[in-house]
N, C-alpha and C positions, 0 to 999 in steps of 0.2 A: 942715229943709233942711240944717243944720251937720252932722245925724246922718248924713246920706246921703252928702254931702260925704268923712266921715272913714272910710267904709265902702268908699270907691272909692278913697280914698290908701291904706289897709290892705292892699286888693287887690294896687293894683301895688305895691308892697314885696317882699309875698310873692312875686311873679310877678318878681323882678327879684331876689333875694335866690336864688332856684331855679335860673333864668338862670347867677347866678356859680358856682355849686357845680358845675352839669355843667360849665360850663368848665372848670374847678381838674381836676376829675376825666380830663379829655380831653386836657390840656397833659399831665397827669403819662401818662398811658399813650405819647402822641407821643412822649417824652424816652426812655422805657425803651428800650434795646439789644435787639434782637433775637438769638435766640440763634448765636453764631459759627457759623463753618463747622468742620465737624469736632469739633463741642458736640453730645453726643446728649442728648436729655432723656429717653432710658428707659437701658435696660442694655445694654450694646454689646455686638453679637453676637463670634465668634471672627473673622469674614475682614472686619469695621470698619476700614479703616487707625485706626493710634495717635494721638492726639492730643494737640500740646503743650501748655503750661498759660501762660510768660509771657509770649509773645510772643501767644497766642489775646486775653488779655486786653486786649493793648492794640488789638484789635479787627485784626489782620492774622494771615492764612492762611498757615502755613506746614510745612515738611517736618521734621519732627525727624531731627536725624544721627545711625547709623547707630551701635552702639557702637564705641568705638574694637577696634582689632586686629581688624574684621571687611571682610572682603575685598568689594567690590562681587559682585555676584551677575553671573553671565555671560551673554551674550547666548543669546538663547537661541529657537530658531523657534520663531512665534505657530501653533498651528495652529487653522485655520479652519474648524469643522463645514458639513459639504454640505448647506445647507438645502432642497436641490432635486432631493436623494437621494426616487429613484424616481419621482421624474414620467419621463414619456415625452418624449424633445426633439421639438419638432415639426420634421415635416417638412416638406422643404426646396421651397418651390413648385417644379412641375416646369418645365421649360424647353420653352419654346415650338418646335418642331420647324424646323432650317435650312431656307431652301428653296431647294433646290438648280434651278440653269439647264441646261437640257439643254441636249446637245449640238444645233449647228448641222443641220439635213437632208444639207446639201450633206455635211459631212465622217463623217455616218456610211452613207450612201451606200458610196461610198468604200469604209470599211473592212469592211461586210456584201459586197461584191465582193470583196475579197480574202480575205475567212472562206469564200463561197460556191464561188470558186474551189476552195480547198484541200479541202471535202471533198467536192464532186463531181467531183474530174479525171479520176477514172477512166472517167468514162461517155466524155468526149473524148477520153481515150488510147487507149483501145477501139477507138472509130468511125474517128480518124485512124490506128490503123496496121492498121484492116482493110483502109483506104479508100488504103494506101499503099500496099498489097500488088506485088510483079511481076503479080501474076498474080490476077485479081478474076472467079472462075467463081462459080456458084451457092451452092458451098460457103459463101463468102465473103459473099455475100449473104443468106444464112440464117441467120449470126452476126449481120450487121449489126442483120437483122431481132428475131433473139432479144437481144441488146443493149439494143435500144431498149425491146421491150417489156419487160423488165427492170424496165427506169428508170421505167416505168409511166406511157411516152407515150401507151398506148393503142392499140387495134387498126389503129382508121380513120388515125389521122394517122401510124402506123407506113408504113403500108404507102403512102401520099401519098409519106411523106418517102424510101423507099425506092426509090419510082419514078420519081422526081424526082432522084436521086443516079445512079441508073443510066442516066436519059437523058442527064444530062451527062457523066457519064463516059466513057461511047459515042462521045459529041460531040467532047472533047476529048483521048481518051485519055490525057492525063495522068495521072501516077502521082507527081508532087511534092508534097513532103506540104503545102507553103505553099498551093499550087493548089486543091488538096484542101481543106485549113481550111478555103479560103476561100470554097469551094461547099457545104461542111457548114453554114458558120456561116452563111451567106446561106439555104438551105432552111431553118434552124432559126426563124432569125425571123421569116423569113413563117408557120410553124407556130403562132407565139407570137404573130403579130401584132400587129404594134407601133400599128398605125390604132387601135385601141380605145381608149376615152378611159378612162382610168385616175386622172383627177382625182378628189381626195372634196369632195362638195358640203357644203361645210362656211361658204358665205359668209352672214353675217347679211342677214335680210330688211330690208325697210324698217322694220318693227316689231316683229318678233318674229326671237328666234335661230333658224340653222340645229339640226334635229334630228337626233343619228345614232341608230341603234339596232345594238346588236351581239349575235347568236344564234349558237347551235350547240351540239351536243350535251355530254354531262358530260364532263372531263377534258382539252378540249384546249385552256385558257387564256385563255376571255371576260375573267372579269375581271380577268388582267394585261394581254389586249391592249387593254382600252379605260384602265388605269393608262398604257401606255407611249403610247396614240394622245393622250391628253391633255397629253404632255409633248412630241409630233411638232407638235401645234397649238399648245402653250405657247411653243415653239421659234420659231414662226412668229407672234410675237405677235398669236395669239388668246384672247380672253376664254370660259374654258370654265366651266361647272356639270358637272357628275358626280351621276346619279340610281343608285342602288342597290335596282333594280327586283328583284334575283336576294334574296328571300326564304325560302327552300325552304333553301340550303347554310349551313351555320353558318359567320358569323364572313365570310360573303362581305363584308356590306357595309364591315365592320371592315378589309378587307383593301383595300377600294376608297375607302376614305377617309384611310386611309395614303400611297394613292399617289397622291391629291389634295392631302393636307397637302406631300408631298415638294416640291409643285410652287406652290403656294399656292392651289390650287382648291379649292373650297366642295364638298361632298356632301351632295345629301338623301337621306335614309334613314328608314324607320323603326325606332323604338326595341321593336316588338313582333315577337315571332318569327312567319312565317308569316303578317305581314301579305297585302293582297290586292297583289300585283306592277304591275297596271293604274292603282292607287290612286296609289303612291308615283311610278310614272311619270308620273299626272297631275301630281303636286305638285311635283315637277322640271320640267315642263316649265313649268308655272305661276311657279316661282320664276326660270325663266329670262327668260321674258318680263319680270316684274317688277324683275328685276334688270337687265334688259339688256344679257345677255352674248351675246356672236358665235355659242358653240357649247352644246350640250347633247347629253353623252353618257348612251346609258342601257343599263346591263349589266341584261341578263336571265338569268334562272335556266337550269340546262341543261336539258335534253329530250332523251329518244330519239325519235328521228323515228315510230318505228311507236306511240309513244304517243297516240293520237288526243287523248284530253283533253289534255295538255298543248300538244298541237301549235295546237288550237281555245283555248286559254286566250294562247298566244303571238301569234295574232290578232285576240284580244281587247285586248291591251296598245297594240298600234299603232293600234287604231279607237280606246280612247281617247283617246291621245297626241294624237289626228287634231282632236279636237273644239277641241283649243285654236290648234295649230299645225302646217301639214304634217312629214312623218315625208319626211328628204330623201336618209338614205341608210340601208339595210341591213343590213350586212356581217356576214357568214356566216364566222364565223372555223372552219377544219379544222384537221386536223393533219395534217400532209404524208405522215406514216409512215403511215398508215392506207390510202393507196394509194386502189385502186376502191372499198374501202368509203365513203371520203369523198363519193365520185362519187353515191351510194345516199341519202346524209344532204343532201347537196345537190339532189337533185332537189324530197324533200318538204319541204324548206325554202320553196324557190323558189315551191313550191305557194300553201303560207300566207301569206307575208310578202311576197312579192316583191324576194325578192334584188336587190339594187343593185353588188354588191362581193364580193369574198373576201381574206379574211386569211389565209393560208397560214401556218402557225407550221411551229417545230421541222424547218425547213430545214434541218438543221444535216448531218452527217456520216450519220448513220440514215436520212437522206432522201432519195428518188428525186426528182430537179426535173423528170421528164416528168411529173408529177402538175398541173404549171401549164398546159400542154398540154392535157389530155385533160378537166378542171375547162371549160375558156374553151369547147372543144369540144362538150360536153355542155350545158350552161347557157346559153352564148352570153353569160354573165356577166364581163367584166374581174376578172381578180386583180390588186387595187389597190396591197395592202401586204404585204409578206413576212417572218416576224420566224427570226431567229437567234441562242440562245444566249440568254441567262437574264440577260444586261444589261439595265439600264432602259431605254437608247437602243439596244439591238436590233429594232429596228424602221425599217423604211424606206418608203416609196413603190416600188410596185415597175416599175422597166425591162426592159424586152423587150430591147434591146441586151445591158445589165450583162448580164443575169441569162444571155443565149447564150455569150457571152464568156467569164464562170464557169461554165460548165459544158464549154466545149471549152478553160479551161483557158490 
């Protein structure tokens, strides 16, 4: 029992004698200095700053001075390696396109009267000093006659308007040129007929948007005039969509969604070249409805009228437009310069689609405005809008008044 006893006092001894040794050994490492700053424990390289020795010792970091008669060293500029030498800088997000308000209806009215004016007066100046003559025999009336057809009023309403001028003339025998004007410009606009309803049906249903369609052959400016018709309706705050059914031209729809951005209107388009034109017009009219906008325009590709297929593919596009929501106007856009040829593209228009409207472009100085005449004549169709000039707001609704007025001038 004493044996076992003095076996386990031996133990802890040992075990408590081990205890103080590691201690002793861990105080003394605690005590030891760690080595200064500016103390190297290998062999200092050549660009080591120098290190001093009495004042290290007593454990603070300091600068040694400089030897005597040595002059500070001079300022001297840091320079900064371009760490960023050869990347590309990114570029800069692009900026979101302004959108511009177009002009008012009322005041570009207005001023397409006063452009229309100035480059057709001469057809008025013509007519008024035939029409003022002393003396108004046959002669005189076979200018008048070749004048008019000129201007490319056409045979039928030439020869109305001329017989018409002569019985009043007869009547009145007047030879004053005010008197005159003012029997010129009265037969003129019965010629143009102002009764025709010239409105575009462009009012939102009760659930679904009004739908336009705009056709006509290659070159005479579909889809700038449905750019500029979208900014005549923006003007008159309607909510429009822009379908970019004109697949076939390159770069068409890229051109029609510019001049939806200019205005803040949305364009559907397909991203595939020579998608189907029917397809994309379905998908517009579809996002119209959906979105609930007032108007949906939709540019289609050009066509030559004697092209059968296309002319049957272009009535393909309106049947399906039809399935989602009626198709409510038209419009046949010509180019004014092209005179009776236009007359020829408008008939087999009228065939397939059923014309509702005409755009009349390129009114400008090149252009004969008996063409508005002879167009209403043949078709029985209103010329609704007439554009002039290469402005974005060259475009107007068009008047039978203005548009006699400007042209006698």
């Amino acid at each position: 029992m004493l044996e076992s006893v003095n076996e386990t006092l031996s133990i802890v001894i040992y075990v408590v004698l081990a205890l103080a040794v590691v201690g002793s050994v861990a105080a003394l490492l605690v005590r030891t200095r760690r080595t200064p700053k500016g103390m190297y424990p290998t062999t200092r390289d050549a660009n080591d700053p120098v290190t001093g020795s009495g004042a290290h010792a007593a454990g603070t970091d300091v600068l040694d001075a400089p030897p005597a008669g040595t002059a500070p060293p001079a300022d001297t500029d840091v320079v900064v390696p371009d760490d960023l030498r050869g990347l590309e800088e990114a570029a800069p997000a692009p900026e979101a396109p302004a959108v511009e308000t177009p002009e008012p209806v009322q005041g570009r009215l207005a001023r397409l009267r006063a452009r229309l004016a100035k480059s057709n007066n001469a057809l008025g100046k013509a007519l008024l000093a035939l029409l003022s003559s002393d003396k108004i025999d046959e002669d005189v009336w076979d200018e008048i006659e070749e004048t008019l057809l000129l201007a490319d009023l056409g045979t039928e309403p030439t020869m109305e308007l001329v017989d018409a001028l002569r019985e009043r003339v007869k009547i009145s025998g007047s030879r004053d040129p005010q008197e005159v004007h003012q029997m010129l410009r009265e037969e003129l606009i019965k010629l143009v007929d102002p009764t025709m309803d010239r409105s575009l049906a462009v009012t939102r249903h009760a659930d679904k948007p009004a739908v336009v369609m705009v056709v006509g052959v290659n070159g005479v400016g579909k889809t700038t005039t449905v750019g500029k018709l979208a900014r005549v309706l923006v003007a008159e705050d309607k909510d429009v969509l822009l379908g970019a059914a004109d697949t076939f031209r390159a770069a068409a729809a890229e051109q029609l969604a510019t001049w939806g951005q200019r205005v803040g209107v949305p364009t559907v388009k397909s991203d595939v070249d020579g998608a189907d034109p029917a397809s994309v017009a379905f998908e517009a009219v579809k996002a119209g409805i959906d979105g609930e906008v007032d108007v949906v325009l939709i540019d289609t590709a050009g066509r030559l009228q004697n092209k059968v297929g296309l002319m049957d593919e272009l009535g393909k596009v309106k049947r399906v437009i039809e399935k989602q929501a009626e198709v409510d106007e038209v419009l046949l856009v010509l180019d004014a310069t092209t005179g009776q040829n236009g007359l020829m593209q408008a008939k087999v228009f009228s065939e397939v689609v059923n014309i509702t409207g005409i755009v009349l472009t390129k009114l400008d100085g090149t252009a004969k405005g008996g063409i508005v005449v002879a167009i209403q004549r043949t078709l029985g169709v209103p010329v609704k809008l007439i554009g002039l000039g290469e402005g974005a707001d060259d475009l107007a609704v068009f008047d039978a008044e203005g548009f006699v007025d400007a042209l006698l001038g």
